[in-house]
C-alpha positions as CSV (number, residue, x, y, z in Angstrom):
1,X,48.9,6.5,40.5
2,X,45.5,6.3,38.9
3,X,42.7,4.2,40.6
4,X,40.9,3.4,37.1
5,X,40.6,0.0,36.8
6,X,41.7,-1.5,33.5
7,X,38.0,-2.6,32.3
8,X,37.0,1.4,32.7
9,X,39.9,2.3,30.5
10,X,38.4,0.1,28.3
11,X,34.7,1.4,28.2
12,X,36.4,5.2,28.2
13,X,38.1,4.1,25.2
14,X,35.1,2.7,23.5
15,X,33.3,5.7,24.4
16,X,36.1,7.8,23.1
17,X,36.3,6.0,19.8
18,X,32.7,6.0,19.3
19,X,32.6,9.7,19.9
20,X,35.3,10.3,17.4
21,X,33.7,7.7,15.2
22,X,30.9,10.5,14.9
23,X,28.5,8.2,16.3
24,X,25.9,8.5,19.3
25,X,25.3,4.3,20.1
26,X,27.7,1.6,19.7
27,X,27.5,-2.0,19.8
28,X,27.8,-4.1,23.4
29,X,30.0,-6.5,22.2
30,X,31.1,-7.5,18.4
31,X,34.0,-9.2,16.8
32,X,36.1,-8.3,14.0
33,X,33.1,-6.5,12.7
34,X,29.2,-5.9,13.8
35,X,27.4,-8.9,13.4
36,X,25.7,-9.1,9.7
37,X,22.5,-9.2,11.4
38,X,22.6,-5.7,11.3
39,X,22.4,-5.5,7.6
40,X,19.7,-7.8,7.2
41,X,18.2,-5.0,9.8
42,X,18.8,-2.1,7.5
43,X,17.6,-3.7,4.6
44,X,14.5,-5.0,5.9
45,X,13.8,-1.2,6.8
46,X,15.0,-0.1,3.4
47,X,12.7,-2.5,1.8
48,X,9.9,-1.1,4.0
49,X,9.4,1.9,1.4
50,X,9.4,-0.2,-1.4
51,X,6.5,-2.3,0.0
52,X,4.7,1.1,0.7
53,X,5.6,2.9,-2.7
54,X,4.6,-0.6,-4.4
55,X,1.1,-0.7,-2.8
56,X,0.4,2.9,-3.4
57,X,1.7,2.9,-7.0
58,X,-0.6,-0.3,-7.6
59,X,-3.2,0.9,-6.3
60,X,-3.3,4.7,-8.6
61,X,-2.6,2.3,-11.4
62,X,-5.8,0.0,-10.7
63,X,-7.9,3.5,-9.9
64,X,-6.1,4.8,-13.4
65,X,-7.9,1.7,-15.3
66,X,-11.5,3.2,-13.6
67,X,-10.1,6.5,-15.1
68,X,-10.9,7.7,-11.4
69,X,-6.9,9.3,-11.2
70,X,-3.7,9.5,-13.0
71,X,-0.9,10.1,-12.7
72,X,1.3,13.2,-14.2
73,X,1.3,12.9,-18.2
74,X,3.0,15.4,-20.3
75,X,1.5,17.4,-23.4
76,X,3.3,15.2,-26.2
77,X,3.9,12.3,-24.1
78,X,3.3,8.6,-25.5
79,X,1.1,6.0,-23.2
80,X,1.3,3.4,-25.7
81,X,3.2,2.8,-29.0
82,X,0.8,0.7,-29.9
83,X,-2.5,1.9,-29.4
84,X,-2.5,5.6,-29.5
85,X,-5.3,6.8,-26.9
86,X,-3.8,4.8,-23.9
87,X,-2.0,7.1,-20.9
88,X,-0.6,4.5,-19.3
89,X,0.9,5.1,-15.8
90,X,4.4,4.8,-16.8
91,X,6.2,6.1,-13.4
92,X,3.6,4.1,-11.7
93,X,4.7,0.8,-13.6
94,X,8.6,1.6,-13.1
95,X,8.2,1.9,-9.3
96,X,5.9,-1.4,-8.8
97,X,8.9,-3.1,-10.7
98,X,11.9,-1.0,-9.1
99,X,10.0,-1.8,-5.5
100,X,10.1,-5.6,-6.4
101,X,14.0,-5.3,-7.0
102,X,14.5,-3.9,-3.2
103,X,12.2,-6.3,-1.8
104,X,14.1,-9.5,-3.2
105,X,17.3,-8.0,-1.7
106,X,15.9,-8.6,1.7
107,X,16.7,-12.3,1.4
108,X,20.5,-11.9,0.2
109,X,21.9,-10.2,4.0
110,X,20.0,-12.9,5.8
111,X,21.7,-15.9,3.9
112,X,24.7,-13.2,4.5
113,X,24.7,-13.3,8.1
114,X,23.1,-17.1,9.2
115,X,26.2,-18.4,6.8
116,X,29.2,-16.7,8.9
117,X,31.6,-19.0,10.4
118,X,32.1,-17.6,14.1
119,X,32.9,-13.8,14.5
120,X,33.3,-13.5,11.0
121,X,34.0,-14.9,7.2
122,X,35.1,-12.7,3.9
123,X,32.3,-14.4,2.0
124,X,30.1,-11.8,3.3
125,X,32.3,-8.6,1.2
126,X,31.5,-9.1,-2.3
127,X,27.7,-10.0,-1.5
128,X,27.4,-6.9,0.7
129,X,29.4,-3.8,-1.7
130,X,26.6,-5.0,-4.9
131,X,23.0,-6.1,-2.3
132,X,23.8,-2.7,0.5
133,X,24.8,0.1,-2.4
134,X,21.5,-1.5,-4.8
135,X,19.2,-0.8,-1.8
136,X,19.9,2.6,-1.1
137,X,19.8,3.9,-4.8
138,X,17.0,1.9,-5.7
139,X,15.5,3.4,-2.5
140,X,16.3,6.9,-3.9
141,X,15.0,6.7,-7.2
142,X,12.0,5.2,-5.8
143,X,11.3,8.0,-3.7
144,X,12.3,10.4,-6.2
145,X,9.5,8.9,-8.5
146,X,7.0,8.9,-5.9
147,X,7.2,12.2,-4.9
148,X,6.8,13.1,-8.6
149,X,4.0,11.0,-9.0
150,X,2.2,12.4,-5.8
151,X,3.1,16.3,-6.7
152,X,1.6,16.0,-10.0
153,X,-1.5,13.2,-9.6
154,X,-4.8,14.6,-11.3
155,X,-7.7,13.2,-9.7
156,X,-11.2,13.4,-11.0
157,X,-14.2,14.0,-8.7
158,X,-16.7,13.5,-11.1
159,X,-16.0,10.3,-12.2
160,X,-15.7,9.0,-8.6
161,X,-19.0,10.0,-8.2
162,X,-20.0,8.6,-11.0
163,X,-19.0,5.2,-9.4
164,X,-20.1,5.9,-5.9
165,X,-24.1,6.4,-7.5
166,X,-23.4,3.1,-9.4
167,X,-22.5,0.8,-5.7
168,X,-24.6,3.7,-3.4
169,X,-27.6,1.5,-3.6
170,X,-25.7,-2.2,-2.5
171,X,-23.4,-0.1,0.1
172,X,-27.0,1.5,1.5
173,X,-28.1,-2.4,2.4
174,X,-26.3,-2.5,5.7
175,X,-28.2,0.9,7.1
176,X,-31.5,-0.2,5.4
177,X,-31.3,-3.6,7.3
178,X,-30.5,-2.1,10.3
179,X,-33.9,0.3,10.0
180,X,-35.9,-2.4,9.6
181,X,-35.1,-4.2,12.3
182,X,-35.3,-0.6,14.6
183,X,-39.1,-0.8,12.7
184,X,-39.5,-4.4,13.9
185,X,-38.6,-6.6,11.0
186,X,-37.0,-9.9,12.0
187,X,-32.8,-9.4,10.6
188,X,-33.0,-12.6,9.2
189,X,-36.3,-12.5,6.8
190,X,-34.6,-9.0,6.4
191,X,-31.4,-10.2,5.4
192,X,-32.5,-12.4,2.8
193,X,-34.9,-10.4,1.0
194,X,-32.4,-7.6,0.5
195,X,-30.1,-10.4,-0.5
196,X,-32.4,-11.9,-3.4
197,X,-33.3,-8.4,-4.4
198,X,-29.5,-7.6,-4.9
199,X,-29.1,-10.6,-7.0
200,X,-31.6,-9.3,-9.1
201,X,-30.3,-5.8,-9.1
202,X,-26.7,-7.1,-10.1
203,X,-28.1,-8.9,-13.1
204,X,-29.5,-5.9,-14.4
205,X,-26.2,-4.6,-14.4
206,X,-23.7,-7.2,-15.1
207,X,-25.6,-9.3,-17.9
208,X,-27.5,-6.6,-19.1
209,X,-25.6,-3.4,-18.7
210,X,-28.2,-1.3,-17.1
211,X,-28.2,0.9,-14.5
212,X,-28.1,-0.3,-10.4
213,X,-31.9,-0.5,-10.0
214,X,-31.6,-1.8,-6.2
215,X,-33.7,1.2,-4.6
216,X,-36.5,1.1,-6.9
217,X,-36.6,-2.7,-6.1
218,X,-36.9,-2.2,-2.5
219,X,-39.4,0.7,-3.1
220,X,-41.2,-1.2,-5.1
221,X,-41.1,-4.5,-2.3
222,X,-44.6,-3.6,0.6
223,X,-42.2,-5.4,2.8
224,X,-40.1,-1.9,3.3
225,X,-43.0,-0.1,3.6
226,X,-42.5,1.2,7.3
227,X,-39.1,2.5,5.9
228,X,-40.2,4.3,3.0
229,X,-39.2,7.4,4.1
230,X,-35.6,6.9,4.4
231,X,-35.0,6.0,0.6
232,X,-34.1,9.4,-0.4
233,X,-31.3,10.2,2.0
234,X,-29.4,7.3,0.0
235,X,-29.8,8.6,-3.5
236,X,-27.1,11.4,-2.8
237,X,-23.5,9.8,-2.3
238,X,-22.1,13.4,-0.8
């Protein structure tokens, strides 16, 4: 006569089942079916790599615009219909707008599972065959794009450092700021001196269009005199 108690029949089953099932967790307790919750789970994860391809993608195709990268472009291939020297980021624009679809599918198995009656209703079928399967092969493609994106990106050193030269003198502030004060210069009376001086120095080059003449301001200013010295290290980006 076996001593097993009917509630460890019950687990052994479960366990069984599982194991059969092909399946390495299960579920403490459910109904019917797992509780929707679950979906709006896996989707939220889903939708997690089209948030990352999205940012990625936008950001190549705002470093494309500065002509600093782009993305892979075939020999005869088209960038614009209309104006015939454009190379726009096509793959880049598909996946921004594919990664848009899967995130707006997040909200669909959240409305899914805070609208079943009890264990469970059959409104949550039809809503869960079209928002589950669009998930997963919009996640694929995505991927698939990215990947061709990323194996094939040309990136272009020269005119990075191009725009590095162009904001090297504005970005070298911060260190010259701090040398003064090492040198004994009040931060403050510091602070805004460099401050009117980069005013000046970003006239010259947004209403004018000449070049970032920052350095040769503050070389130019007696009041950096005792850090002189220091101006050439900053003319170098690399």
């Amino acid at each position: 006569v076996s001593t097993q108690s009917t509630g460890d029949k019950v687990e052994d089953l479960d366990k069984l089942v599982t194991e059969k099932a092909g399946f390495t967790s299960k579920f403490t307790i459910t109904g019917q079916t797992y509780t929707r919750k679950m979906d709006s789970i896996i989707i939220n994860a889903v939708a997690g790599i089209g948030s990352t391809i999205n940012k990625f993608c936008t950001d190549l195709r705002l470093l494309a615009s500065l002509k600093e990268l782009e993305e892979p472009f075939a020999k005869n291939q088209i960038g614009s219909s209309a104006m015939p020297y454009k190379r726009n980021p096509m793959r880049s624009e598909r996946c921004c707008s594919l990664a848009r679809h899967l995130i707006s599918l997040t909200a669909s198995p959240v409305h899914t599972h805070a609208n079943q009656w009890f264990e469970r209703t059959l409104d949550d079928s039809a809503n869960r065959r079209i928002v589950i399967a669009e998930a997963f092969l919009t996640a694929d493609i995505l991927l698939n794009t990215a990947q061709n994106i990323m194996q094939g990106m040309v990136v272009y050193p020269k005119v990075i450092e191009k725009h590095i030269l162009e904001e090297l003198p504005f970005m070298a502030t911060e260190n010259l700021l701090m040398s003064m004060v090492k040198a004994g210069a009040d931060r403050q009376e510091c602070h805004e001196k460099l401050r009117v001086l980069s005013v000046e120095a970003g006239k010259q080059v947004k209403e004018l269009g000449k070049s970032n003449d920052m350095l040769q301001r503050i070389s130019a200013d007696e009041y950096f005199a005792p850090i002189s010295s220091t101006f050439v290290g900053y003319r170098e980006p690399f």
